[in-house]
Legacy VTK file of the C-alpha trace (Angstrom):
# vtk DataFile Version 3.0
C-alpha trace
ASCII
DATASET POLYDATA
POINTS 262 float
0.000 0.000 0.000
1.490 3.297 -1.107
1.933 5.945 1.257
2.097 9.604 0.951
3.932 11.994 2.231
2.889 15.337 3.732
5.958 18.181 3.986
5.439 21.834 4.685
7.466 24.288 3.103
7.511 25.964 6.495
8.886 22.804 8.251
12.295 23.209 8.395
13.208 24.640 5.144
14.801 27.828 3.768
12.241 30.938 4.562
12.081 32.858 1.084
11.424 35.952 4.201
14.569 37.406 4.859
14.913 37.618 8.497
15.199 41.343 8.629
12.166 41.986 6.797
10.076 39.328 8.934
11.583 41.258 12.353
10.405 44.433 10.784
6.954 43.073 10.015
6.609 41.057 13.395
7.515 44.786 14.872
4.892 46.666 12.966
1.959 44.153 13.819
3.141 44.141 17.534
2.914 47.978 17.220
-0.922 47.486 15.757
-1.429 45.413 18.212
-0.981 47.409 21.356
-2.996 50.522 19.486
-5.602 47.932 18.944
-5.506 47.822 23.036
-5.129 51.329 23.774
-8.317 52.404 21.258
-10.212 49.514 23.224
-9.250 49.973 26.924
-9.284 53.693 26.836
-12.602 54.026 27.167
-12.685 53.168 30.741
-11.045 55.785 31.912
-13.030 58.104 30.100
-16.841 56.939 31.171
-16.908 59.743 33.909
-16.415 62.236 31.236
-18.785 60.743 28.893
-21.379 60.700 31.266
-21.193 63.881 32.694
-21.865 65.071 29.095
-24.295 62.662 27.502
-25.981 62.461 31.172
-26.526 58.609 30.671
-27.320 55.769 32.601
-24.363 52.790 34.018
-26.306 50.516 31.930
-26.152 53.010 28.555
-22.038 53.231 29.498
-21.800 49.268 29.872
-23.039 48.751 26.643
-20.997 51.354 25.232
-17.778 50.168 26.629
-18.408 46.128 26.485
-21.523 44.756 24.610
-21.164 47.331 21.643
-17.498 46.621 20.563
-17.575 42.790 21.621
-20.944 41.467 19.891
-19.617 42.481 16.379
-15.914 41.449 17.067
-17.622 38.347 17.757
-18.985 37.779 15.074
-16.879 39.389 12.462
-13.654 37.470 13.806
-14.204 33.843 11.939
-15.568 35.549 8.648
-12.664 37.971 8.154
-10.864 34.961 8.867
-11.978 32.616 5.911
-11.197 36.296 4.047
-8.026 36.596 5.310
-7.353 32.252 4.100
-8.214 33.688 0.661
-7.536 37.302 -0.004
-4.218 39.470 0.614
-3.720 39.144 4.321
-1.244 42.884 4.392
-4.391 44.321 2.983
-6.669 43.219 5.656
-4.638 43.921 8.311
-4.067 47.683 7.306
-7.438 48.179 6.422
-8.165 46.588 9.875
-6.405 49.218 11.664
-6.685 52.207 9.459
-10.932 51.623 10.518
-10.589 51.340 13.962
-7.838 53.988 14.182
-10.453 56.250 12.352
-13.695 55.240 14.358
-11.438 55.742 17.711
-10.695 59.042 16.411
-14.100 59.803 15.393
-15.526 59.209 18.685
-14.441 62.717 19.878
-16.342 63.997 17.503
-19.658 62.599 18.508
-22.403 65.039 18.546
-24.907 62.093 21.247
-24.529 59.483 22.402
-26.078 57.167 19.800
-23.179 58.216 17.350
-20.361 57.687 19.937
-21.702 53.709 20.459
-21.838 53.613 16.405
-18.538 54.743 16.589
-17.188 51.895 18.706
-19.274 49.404 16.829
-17.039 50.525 14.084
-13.908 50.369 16.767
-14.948 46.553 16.919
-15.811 46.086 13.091
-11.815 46.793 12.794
-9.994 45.199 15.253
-11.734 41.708 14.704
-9.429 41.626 11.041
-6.040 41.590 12.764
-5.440 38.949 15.004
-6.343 36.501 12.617
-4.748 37.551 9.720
-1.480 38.002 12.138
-1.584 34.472 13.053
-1.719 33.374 9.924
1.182 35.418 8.202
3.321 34.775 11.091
2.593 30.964 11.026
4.135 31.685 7.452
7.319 33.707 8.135
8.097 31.965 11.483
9.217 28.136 11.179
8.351 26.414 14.508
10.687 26.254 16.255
10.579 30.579 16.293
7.473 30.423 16.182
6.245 30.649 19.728
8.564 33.790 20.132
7.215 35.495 17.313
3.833 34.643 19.033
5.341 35.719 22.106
6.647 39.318 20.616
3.000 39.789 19.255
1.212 39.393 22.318
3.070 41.706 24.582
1.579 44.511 22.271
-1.968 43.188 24.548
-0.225 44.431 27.826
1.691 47.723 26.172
-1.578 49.010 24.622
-3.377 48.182 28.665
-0.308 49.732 29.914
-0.615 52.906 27.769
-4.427 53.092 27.283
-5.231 53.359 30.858
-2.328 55.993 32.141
-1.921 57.885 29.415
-6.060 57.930 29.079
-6.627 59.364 32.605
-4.057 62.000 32.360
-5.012 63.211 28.446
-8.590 63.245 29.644
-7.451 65.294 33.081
-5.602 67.835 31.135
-7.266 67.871 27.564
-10.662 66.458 27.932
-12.511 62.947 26.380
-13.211 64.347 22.847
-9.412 65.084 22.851
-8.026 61.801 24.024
-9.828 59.769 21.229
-8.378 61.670 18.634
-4.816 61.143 20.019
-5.350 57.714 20.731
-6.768 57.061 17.043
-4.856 58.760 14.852
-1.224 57.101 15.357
-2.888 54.070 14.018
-3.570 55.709 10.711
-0.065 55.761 10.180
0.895 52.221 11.157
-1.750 51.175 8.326
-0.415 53.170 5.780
2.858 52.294 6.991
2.159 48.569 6.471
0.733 48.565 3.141
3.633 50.879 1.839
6.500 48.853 3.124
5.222 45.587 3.470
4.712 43.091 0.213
2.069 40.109 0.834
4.267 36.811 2.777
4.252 33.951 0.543
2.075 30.932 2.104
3.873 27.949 2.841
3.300 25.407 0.374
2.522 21.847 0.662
4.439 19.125 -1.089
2.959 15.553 -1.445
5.284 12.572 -1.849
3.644 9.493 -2.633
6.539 6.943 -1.800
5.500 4.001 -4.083
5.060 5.904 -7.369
7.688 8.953 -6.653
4.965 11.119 -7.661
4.986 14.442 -6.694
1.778 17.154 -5.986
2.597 20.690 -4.848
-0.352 22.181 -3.238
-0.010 26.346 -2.656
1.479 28.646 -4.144
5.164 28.741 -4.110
7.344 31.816 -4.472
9.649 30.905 -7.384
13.552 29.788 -6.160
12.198 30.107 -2.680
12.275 26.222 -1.594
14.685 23.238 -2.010
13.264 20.145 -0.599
14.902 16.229 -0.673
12.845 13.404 0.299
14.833 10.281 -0.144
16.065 10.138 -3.628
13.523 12.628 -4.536
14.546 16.265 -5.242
12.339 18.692 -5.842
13.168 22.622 -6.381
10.364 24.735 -6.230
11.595 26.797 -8.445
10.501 24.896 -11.671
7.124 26.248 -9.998
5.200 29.844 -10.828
3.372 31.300 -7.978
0.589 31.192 -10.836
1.010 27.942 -10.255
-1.832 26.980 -7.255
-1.633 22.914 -8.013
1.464 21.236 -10.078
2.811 18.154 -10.493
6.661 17.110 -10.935
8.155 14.080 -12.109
10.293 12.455 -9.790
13.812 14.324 -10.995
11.721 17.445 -10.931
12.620 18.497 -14.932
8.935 18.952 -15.738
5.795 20.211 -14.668
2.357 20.178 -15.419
-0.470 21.780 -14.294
-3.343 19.444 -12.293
LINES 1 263
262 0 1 2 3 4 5 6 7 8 9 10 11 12 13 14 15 16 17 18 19 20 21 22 23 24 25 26 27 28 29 30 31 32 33 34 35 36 37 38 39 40 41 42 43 44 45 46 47 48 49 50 51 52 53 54 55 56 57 58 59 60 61 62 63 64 65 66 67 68 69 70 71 72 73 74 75 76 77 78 79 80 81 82 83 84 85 86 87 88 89 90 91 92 93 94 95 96 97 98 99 100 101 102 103 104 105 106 107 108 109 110 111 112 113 114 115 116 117 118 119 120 121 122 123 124 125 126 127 128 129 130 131 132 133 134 135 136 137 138 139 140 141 142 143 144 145 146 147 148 149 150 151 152 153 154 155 156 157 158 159 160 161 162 163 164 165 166 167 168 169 170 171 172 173 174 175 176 177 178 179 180 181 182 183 184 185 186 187 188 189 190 191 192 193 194 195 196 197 198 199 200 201 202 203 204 205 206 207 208 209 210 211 212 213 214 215 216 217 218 219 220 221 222 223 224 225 226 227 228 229 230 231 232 233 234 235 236 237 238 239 240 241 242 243 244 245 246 247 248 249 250 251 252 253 254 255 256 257 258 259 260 261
């Protein structure tokens, strides 16, 4: 009975992502990251003021600063996920945090109350496309055995943004006022987005390489960036870069000279 072989191209092969660039990436999402905390936790510190003007009830502020911005990153999360599995994952993630940089900000302007909780719907609209996307483009740049650190690096931005949203919060709101504190908490995050979809090129997903031991045939599933992957299974050699990343499903003889498209 034949058997086949499963090999990532993110198990323990050459990364086609310099490290540099990945460190610079890893950096910038960390970065969106802890804005994603400080637009969400600020808030808090800020209900006094908010009341005071709006003159509304605990129950009208609890929905504004929990139910409101969790219900729709609820829901959004898993499908901005299957998105992010098939569309340009840079792109979601900027456009992610350029909306709830820009809804954060907006919330100063609010003219009731009604428009400051559509605001933070919006605040919770954005922030349910990055974590997601992250995970998956870091799952791509990061072979395990970096991987938890990268994971690691990323999630510290929770407890910066907590860190900054709540101290910085009370004393912008002491000395400029709530309206004032959203827009300085929001609009930083407007330039991480553009930042990220100026400098930053869409990772290449790790391909999948099927071996099937018996026949020597070969199936690579994924698209493959082209000279990016040399992989040897027993007397099999196969060099991804007979491959186009047109390419989505190919199959290579066993000495890899030709290819054909499934």
């Amino acid at each position: 009975m034949s058997q086949d072989v499963i090999v990532s191209a993110s198990d323990g092969v050459q990364p086609s992502a310099r490290p540099a660039g990945r460190y610079y990436l890893l950096a910038l999402l960390t970065l969106a990251y802890a804005f994603a905390h400080i637009d969400r936790s600020i808030v808090s510190v800020l209900l006094p003021s908010i009341k005071q003007e709006f003159g509304v009830s605990d129950t009208a502020l609890a929905f504004l600063s929990g139910l409101s911005f969790a219900i729709f990153f609820i829901l959004l999360g898993i499908p901005i996920a299957v998105w992010a599995d098939k569309g340009s994952r840079r792109n979601i993630i900027a456009l992610s945090i350029a909306l709830w940089s820009a809804m954060t900000a907006l919330c100063g302007a609010a003219g009731s109350f009604v428009q400051l909780v559509l605001a933070r719907i919006g605040v919770g609209v954005g922030e349910a496309g990055l974590t997601p996307a992250t995970h998956s483009i870091l799952s791509d740049l990061f072979p395990p055995k970096e991987r938890a650190f990268a994971m690691g690096i990323y999630s510290a931005g929770v407890y910066i943004g907590l860190l900054l949203g709540l101290s910085m919060g009370g004393y912008l709101a002491q000395h400029l006022g709530w309206r004032e504190t959203f827009v300085i908490a929001g609009l930083p995050g407007l330039a991480v987005a553009l930042l990220l979809r100026l400098t930053i090129a869409e990772p290449q997903t790790a391909a999948k390489v099927v071996i099937n031991e018996r026949s020597g045939s070969v199936v690579i599933v994924g698209d493959v960036e082209i000279g990016a992957v040399a992989i040897t299974h027993k007397n099999i050699v196969i060099q991804t870069g007979e491959v186009g990343p047109e390419n989505r499903f190919v199959s290579l003889d066993p000495n890899g000279t030709q290819t054909t498209k499934l």
